[in-house]
N, C-alpha and C positions, 0 to 999 in steps of 0.2 A: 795322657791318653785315657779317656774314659768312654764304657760300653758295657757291653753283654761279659761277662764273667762265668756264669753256669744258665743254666736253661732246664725245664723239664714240662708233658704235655698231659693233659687226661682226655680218654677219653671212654663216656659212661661204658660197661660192659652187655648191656642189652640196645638191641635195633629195634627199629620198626620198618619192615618192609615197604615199601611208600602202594605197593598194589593192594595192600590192607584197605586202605583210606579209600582207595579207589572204586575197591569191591561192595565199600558200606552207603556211597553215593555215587557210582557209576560215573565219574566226571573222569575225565583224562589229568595224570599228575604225571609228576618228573618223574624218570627212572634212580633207579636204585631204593639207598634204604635211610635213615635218621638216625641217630644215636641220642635214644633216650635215657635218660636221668632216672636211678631206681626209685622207689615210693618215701627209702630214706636216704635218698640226695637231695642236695641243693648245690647253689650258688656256692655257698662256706662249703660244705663238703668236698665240693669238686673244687674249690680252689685250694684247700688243705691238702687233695692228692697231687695236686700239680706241684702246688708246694715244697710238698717232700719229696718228690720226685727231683726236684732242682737243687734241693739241699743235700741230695743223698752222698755228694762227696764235698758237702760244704758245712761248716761248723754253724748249726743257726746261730747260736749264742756273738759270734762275730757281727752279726748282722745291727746295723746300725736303726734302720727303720725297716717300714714294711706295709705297703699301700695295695689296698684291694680294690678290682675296678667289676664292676657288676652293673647291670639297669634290673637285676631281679633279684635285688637284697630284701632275705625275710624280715628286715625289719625297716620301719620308715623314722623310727628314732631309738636307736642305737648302735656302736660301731660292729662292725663284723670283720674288719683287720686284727683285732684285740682277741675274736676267737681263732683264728688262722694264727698267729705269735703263739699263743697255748697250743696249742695243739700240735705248732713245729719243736717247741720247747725253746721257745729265744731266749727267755728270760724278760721281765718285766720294764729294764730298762732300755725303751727302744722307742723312737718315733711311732705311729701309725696313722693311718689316714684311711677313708674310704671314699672311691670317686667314682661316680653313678649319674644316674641320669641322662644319658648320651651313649653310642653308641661308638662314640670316639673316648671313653674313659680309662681302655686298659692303655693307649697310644698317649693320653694327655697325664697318667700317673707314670710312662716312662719316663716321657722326657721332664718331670717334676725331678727323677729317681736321677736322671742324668745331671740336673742341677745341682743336686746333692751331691754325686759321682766326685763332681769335678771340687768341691770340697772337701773329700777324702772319706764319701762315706759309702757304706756296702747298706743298697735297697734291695729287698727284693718285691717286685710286683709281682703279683699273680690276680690274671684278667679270668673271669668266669663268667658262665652265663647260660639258661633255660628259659627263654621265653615262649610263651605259650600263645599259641595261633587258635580264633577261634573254630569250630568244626564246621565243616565242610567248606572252609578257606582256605587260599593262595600259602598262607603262613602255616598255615597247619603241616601241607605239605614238606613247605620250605627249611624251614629252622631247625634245630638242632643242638645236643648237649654239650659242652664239655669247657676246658680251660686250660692255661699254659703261663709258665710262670718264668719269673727271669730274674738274676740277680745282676748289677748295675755297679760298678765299680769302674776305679782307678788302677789297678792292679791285678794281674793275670787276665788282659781280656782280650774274651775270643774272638769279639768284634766290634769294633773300635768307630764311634761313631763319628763322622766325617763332617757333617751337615743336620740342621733339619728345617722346615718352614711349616709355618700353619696358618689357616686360612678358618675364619670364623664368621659365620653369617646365620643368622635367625632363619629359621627355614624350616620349616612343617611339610614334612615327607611322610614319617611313621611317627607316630606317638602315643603315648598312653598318659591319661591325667589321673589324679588322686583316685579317683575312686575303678579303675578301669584293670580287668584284669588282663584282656586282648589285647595285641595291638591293633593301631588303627592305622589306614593309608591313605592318602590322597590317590589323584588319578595320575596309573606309573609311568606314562611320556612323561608328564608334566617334571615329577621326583626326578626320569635321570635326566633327563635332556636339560633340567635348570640349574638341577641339587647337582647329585652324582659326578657325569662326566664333569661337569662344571667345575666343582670347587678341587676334584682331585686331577685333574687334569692343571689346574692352575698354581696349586701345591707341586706338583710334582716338577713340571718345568721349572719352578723356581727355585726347588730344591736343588736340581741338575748346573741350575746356572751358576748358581752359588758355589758347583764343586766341579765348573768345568769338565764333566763328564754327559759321556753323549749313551745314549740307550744301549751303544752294542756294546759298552765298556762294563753293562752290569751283569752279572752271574744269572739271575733272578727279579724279577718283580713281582711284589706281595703286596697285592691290590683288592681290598675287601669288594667281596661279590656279592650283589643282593642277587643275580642267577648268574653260572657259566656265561651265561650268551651277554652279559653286559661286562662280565669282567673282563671276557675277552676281546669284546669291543671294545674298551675304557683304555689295556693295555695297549692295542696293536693301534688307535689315534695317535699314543705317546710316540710309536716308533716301534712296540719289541716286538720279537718272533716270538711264533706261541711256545716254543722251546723254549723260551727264558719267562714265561709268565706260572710262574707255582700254582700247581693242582688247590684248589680254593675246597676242596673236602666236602664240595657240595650233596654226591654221589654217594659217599659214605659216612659221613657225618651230620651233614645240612650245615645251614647258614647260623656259626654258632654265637652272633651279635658281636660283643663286645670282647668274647675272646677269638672271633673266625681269624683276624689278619694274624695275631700273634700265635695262633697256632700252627698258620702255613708258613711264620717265622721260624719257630720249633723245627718243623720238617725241613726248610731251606737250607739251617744251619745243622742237619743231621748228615747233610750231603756236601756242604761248602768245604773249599780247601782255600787254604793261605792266600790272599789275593784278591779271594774272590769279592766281589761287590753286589751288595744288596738294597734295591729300593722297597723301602718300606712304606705303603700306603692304607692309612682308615678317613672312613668315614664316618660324618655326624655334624649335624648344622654347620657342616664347613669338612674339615679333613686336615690329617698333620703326616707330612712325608719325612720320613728320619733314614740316609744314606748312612750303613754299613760296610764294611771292610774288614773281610776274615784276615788274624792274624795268623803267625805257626802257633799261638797259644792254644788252638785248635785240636789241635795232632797231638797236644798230653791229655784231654780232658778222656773220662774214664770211660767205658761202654755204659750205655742206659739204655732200657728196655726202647723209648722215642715213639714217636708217632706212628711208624710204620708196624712196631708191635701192637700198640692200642689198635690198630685197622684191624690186624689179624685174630687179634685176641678177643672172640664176641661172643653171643646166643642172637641171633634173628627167629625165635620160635616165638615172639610175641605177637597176641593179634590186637587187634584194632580195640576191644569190648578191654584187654587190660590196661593199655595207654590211655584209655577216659579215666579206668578208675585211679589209675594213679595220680595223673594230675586232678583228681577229683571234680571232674565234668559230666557225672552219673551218682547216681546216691546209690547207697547200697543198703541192704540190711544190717545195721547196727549188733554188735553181739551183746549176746543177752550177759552181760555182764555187769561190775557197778563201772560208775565213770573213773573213767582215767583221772587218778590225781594230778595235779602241777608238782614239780618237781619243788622240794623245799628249796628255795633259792638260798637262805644261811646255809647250808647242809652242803649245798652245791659248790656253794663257794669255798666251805672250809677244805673242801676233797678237789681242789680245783687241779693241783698236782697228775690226778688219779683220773678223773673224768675227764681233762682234753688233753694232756700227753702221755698218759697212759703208766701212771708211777708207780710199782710194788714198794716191796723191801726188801731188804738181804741181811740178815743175821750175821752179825761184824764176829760172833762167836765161834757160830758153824758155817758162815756161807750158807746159807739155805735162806732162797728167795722164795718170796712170797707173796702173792696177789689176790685181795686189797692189802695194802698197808695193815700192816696190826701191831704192837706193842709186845705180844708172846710170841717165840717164834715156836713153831710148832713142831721141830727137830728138835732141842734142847733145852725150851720152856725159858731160855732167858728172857728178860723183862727191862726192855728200854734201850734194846742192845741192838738197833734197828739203823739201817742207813740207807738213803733214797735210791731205787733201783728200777731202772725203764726197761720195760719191755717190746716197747716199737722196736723193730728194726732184729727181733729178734726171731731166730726159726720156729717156728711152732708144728705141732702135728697135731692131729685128733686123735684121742683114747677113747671117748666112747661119745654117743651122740643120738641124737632122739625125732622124730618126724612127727610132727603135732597137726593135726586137722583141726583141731579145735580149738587155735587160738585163734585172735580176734589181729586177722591177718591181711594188708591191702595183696598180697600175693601167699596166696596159702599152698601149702604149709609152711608153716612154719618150722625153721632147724634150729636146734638149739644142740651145741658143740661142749668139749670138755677138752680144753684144747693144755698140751703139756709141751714149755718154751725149753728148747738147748739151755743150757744150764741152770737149769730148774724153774720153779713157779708152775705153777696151775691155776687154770682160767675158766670160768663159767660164761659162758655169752651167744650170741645168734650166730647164726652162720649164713652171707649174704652171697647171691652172684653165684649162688651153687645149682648145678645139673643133677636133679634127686637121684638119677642112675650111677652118676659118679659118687656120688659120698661113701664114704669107708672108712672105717680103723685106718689111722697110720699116714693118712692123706694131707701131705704138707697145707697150711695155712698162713698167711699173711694176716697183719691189722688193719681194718678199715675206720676214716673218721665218718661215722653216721648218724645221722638226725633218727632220735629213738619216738619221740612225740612232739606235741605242741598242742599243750594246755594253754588257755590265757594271754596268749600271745606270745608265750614263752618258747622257745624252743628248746629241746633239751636232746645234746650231743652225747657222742660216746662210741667206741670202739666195739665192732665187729670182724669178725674172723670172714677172710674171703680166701677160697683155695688159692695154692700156688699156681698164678698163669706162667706156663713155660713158652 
């Protein structure tokens, strides 16, 4: 038996109201809101929170590989699997891969994860994705932040893969080439009526034939939606009633690429009980249908926050004039300041512990942890008396903290935190995702993985303090 083992979902903690968009070009858009991606998210970030989110009662360091699937990877040569592994803290010895370019790569890095499964190994994928819609476009409206991650195993699984088929065909619907930062579309009958219904319509009955199951035998179908109005055309041709076709998160998330099907995976399996059966359907120059089956291994997996808290847990006070500047579609005035250095990439490296999974130290003498790393401990002056000590996953509060106007900010102000961890350690860093009226002494905090700049192409990650979402 090999399948789904743990699961976990993100989604960014700022909206965009879609009547923003509406108000700045008068055009009629879809109702509800977007889930956008902060000024220091990405692709990597958001798939590090899914990440962890799916590991949270899983040992990374078990984990055999680890394949990330993206079409908005910040780099176009080098891996961005290898910074999700650091950042979860796998350890160095582990496959990875990164699979992009399609809109069907978090679905085509599953069932790679599934080939491996069935040879004894534990993958975890995590599919992410922010594509960016040019302004006063269809996509602009449409699209949307976030990602969802899955570990893929032979053992403890909660949902057991039964079937899958995939259907591959060249086929220019939407695409972006080398140098393109929008996406681009053909004319949309042409896309579904040849692409779309097409290739997942054809994936999908042949999935079913394959496992002799007929549409009203499934729990669910999770059928990526370019809008509501085709996905639910797309399903009810197969056969289901709209009670078995999974809310596609278009309303409060948007259309989120490459992670949309596996996120209304997430929430499928937040509600499935033992038995239940899931059709799994993406697309992208073709479509891959993968048939699930909830086990009882379902009924021990632990409480997690899931999809339904990310909905609830938001700010929608963003308007339209700070969604340009973040995804940087407006220039702004530069601070008078010197330029931003590149991050010394030796420097980086040698602190690699420290900068993507978050390493202090703890004093083997007194117990007294401490963050960064240092050689002295700073309770009993011993010297070399030091053993490696993470602070992810640990409580934190704020002691004291500061409001800056004047930093050189794509959302100002700027918070900068003094944050003191349950059994010691103290932390200097920003503080993201915060309501300036809520901030305070004493106010739980969480760790975030966050993109701090990008000198030279470089990107440079690192840990920020996000309040406790309850």
């Amino acid at each position: 038996m090999v399948g789904i083992t743990s699961f976990g979902a993100y989604v960014p903690y700022n909206r965009l109201e879609r009547k923003h968009i509406k108000a700045a070009f008068g055009k009629p858009v879809p109702p509800g809101e977007k889930a956008v991606a902060n000024y220091d998210e990405d692709s990597i970030t958001m798939g590090v929170a899914a990440g962890l989110e799916c590991c949270k009662f899983v040992k990374p360091k078990s984990l055999d590989a680890l394949y990330f699937a993206t079409t908005t990877s910040p780099y176009k040569e080098k891996q961005c699997a290898t910074v999700i592994a650091a950042a979860l803290d796998t350890g160095p010895n582990l496959r990875t891969a990164d699979f992009t370019d399609t809109l069907r790569a978090g679905s085509t890095a599953m069932l790679a994860a599934i080939d491996a499964a069935k040879n004894g190994l534990n993958v975890l994928v995590s599919a992410s994705d922010m594509r960016l819609g040019a302004a006063d476009g269809q996509a602009e409206a449409s699209l949307g932040d976030g990602a969802a991650a899955f570990v893929l195993g032979n053992k403890n699984v909660v949902a057991e893969m039964l079937a899958y088929d995939s259907v591959s065909i060249d086929f220019h619907d939407q695409w972006r080439s080398d140098g393109d930062i929008f996406i681009r579309s053909w004319e949309e009958r042409f896309c579904i009526s040849q692409g779309y219904n097409r290739f997942m319509t054809e994936a999908a009955i042949t999935v079913m034939e394959k496992t002799g199951l007929k549409p009203k035998d499934f729990f669910r179908i999770i059928n990526y939606g370019v809008t509501p109005r085709y996905q639910m055309e797309q399903a009810s041709r197969l056969g289901f009633e709209p009670d078995q076709i999974q809310d596609g998160l278009y309303l409060t998330v948007g259309n989120a690429g490459v992670a949309n099907a596996p996120m209304m995976l997430v929430a499928a399996l937040e509600e499935a009980k033992p038995g239940n059966k899931i059709l799994f359907l993406t697309y992208g120059e073709g479509s891959d249908a993968i048939v699930f089956q909830v086990t009882d291994e379902i009924l021990k997996l632990k409480p997690r926050p899931g999809i339904k808290n990310c909905l609830r847990l938001k700010k929608n006070s963003m308007n339209y004039e700070k969604y340009l500047r973040w995804r940087g579609l407006i220039t702004t005035e530069p601070a008078r300041r010197p330029r931003q250095e590149r991050s010394s990439l030796p420097d980086y490296f040698r602190n690699f512990a420290k900068n993507y999974a978050l390493y202090g130290c703890k004093c083997t003498d007194c117990n007294t942890a401490q963050f960064p790393p240092t050689r002295v401990c700073v309770q009993c002056q011993s010297i070399d008396r030091m053993e490696s000590y993470r602070f992810y996953g640990r409580k934190g509060k704020v002691v004291t903290f500061t409001v800056d106007y004047l930093t050189d900010s794509p959302d100002p102000p700027g918070v900068v935190v003094v944050v003191d961890f349950e059994g010691g350690g103290r932390m200097f860093c920003n503080l993201a995702d915060c309501d300036l009226d809520k901030i305070q002494v004493g106010i739980e905090v969480e760790m975030s993985f966050r993109k701090l700049f990008t000198v030279d192409g470089v990107q440079t990650y690192f840990w920020k303090a996000i309040p406790k979402m309850v």
